[in-house]
Steps between C-alpha positions, in 0.01 A plus 500: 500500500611859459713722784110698474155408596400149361289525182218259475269471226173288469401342200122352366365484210255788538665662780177581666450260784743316640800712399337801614395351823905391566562878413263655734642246777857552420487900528230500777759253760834611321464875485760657329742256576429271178418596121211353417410436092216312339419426194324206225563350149108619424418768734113586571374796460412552843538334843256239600252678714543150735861524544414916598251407732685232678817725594248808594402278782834440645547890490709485111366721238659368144236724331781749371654183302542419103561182343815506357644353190798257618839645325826392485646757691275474773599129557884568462494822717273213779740317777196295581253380197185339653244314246196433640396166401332572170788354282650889385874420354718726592823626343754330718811687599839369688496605898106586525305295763176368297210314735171390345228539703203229445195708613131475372391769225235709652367591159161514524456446832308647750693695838411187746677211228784825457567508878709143562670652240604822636597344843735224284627792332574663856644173630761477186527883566642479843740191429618734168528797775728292765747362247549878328522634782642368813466626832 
């Protein structure tokens, strides 16, 4: 990783879920201590309104977020690339820590089915969080 903050960048497909929920975790526990990037192969044009819903109950607004078209840059420039289970290939480059996270797609899915999924997301968060940054 670099001498700076760690970068880490989410990937999905549509970068409106899952990606965006690991996002709005990542800067909500992390603060300013971590760059946080997301982005997908085939971004939406908005963010599910699920995914939304599901982090304004923990006290996370993610209504200010885009999806975002996944470049090249954005994964070299990444220490950490995260995929979020939904089979997104990613340019691979020497010295970058890549983890794929299998989690259910809450497309179409209503905020109590988008819940487990948010407090997964939270679980992975915190793990991420610890080995980043150690006390």
């Amino acid at each position: 990783m670099s001498d700076t903050k760690p970068t880490v960048l989410f990937v999905c497909v549509h970068n409106a879920g899952r990606s965006q929920m690991a996002a709005g975790w990542l800067r909500h526990l992390a603060g300013d201590q971590i760059e946080v990037r997301s982005a997908g192969s085939a971004p939406a044009d908005t963010i599910n309104p699920s995914a939304v819903e599901a982090m304004k109950e923990v006290g996370i607004d993610i209504t200010d977020q885009t999806p975002t078209k996944l470049t090249w840059d954005a994964a070299k420039e990444s220490d950490v690339i995260i995929t979020m289970g939904c089979g997104d290939a990613c340019p691979v480059f020497p010295g970058k820590r890549y983890e794929d996270w299998k989690l259910e797609d809450p497309a179409g899915k209503g905020v109590d089915s988008v819940r487990p999924i948010r407090d997964e997301i939270k679980t992975r968060i915190e793990a991420l969080l610890a080995d980043l940054l150690p006390a």
